[in-house]
N, C-alpha and C positions, 0 to 999 in steps of 0.2 A: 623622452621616455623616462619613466620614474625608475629608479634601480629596487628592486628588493633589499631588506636588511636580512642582514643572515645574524638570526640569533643560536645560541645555542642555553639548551635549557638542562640544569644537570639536577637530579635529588637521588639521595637514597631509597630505599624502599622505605614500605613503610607511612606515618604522619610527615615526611617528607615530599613523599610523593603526591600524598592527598593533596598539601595545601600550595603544589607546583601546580598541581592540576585545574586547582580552581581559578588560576590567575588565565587562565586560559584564553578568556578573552582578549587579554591585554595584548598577545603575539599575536590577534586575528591581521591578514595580509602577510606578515615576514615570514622568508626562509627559515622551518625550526630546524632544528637538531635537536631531540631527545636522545638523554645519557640518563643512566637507571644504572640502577644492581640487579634491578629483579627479570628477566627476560619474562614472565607473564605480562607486564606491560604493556607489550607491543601491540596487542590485539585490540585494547583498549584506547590506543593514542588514534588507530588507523581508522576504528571505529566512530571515535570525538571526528577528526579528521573530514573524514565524507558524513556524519551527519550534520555538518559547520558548513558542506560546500569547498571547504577548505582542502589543498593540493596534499598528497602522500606526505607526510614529515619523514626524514633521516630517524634512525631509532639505532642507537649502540645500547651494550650490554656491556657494561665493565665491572671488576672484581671490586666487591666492597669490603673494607679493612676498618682496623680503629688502633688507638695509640697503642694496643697489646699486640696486634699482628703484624710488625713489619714488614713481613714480606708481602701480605697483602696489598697494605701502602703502597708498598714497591711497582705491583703489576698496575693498581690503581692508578695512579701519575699515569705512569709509560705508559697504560692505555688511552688515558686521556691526551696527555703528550699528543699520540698518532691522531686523535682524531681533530684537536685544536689548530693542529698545524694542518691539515688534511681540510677545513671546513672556514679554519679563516674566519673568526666570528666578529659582527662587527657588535656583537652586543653578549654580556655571560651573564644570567642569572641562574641564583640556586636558594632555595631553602633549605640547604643540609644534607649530611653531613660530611664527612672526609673529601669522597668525591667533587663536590660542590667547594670547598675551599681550593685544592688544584685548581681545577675548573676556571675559576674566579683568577687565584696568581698568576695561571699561565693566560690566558686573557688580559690580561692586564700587560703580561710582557709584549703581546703582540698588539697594543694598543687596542684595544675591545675599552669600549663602556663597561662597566661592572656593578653586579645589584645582589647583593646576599638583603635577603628576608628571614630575618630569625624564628625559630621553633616556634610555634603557638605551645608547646610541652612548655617552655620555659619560662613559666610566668614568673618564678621571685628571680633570676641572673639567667646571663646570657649563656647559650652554648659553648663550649669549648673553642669548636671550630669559626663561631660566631666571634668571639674573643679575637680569635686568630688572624680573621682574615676582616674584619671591620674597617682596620685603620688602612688596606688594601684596596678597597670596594671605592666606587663612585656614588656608590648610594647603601645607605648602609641602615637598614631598618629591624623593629623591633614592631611583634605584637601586643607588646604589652605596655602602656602608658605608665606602667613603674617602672620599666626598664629601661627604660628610656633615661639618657643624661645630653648632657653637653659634650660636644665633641661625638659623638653619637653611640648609640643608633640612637636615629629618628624613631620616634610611634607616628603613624599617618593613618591607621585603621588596624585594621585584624581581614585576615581574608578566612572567616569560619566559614 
């Protein structure tokens, strides 16, 4: 008997969430876990979901923050925290932002595979969060072939 993989998939609202969405194919068969800021989401995952054939996906709603909110920060982790530990992921990717870095560190502590995909926003330098959490990731990509260096991120396409 084959095991499922349990991914978990984390983005902000937002061109975050667009260009998580479009990779969609790539988790057809694994356990998802969607993490979002924006709770209108969910209608949309469940909907992709059964018109793919594809099983009910896990869907959280956690608090989105940036380097001015800490206390947001705050709840962000610790809800990610609960769900990381809670879901056991054997694989984390995100496109951004806040969220998606946690996401990725704590992942990575519990041995997860790890994949950040940088903004398609950021065509002349990387994200912040992208900066941050790169030298972290197990694969660590960029949509832009100028932004792209040695040591990474990688360019490997663009998902427009």
């Amino acid at each position: 008997m084959t095991k499922t993989i349990r991914m978990l998939v984390v983005a902000s609202g937002g061109g975050h969430w667009v260009q998580l969405c479009r990779m969609r194919p790539a988790w057809d068969g694994c356990q998802v876990t969607y993490v979002t800021t924006e709770p209108g989401y969910r209608s949309e995952v469940m909907a992709d979901a059964k018109a793919r054939g594809q099983p009910e996906p896990a869907f959280h709603v956690i608090v989105d923050g940036n380097r001015w909110q800490k206390w947001r920060l705050l709840k962000s982790l610790l809800g990610l925290t609960l769900i990381v530990l809670r879901v056991r992921p054997q694989i984390v990717l995100s496109t951004g932002a806040a969220p998606g870095y946690f996401a990725l560190r704590l992942g990575r502590l519990l041995g997860a595979r790890t994949a950040w995909v940088d903004s398609i926003a950021n065509a002349e330098e990387l994200s912040l969060s992208g900066r941050k959490v790169g030298p972290h990731a197990n694969l660590w990509l960029t949509q832009w072939e100028n932004v792209a260096q040695p040591g990474g991120p990688d360019y490997r396409g663009t998902v427009l």
